[in-house]
C-alpha positions in Angstrom: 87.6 109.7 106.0 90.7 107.8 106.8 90.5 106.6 110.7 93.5 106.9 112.4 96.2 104.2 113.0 98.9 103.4 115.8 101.2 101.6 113.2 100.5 103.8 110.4 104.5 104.2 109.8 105.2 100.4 110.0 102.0 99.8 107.7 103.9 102.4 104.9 106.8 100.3 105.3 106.0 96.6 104.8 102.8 98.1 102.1 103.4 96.8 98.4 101.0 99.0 96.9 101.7 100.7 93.6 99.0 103.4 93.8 100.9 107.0 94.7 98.2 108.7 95.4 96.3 106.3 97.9 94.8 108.1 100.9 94.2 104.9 102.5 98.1 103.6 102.4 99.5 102.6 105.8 96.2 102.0 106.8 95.3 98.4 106.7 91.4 98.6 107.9 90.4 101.0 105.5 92.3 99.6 102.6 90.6 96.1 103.5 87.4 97.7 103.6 87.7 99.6 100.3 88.8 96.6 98.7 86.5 93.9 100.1 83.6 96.7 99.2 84.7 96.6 95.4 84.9 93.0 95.2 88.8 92.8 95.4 91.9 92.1 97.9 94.2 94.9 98.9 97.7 94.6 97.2 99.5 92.7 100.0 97.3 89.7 99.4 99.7 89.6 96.2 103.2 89.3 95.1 104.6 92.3 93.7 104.9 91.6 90.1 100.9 90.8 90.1 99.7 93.9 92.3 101.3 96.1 89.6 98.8 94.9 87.0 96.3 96.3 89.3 94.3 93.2 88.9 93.2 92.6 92.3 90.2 90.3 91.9 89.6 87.4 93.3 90.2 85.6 90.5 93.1 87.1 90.0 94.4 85.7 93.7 92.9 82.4 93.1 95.0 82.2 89.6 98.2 83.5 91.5 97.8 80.9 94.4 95.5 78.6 93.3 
């Protein structure tokens, strides 16, 4: 279950994800806790051009920013 959210608008606006049929979009502590959970970042820890290969390891961030 998605938990409710205050800024859930504003979150839909500023996310970068890719993923259309995300339940958890606009809502930042459920997408971070997905993620963290599967061993990976949400897509605003990266740039656009890398969250679209849907690579969202932590390798992956440490190769974009490292």
């Amino acid at each position: 279950m998605t938990p409710r959210c205050e800024k859930l608008e504003s979150n839909r606006s500023a996310c970068n994800c890719s993923y259309g049929g995300c339940p958890r979009h606009g809502t930042c502590c459920a997408c971070i806790r997905y993620h963290l959970e599967n061993r990976e970042l949400p897509a605003c820890a990266f740039p656009d051009d890398v969250e679209k290969t849907w690579d969202r390891s932590f390798k992956r961030f440490i190769e974009t920013y490292g």
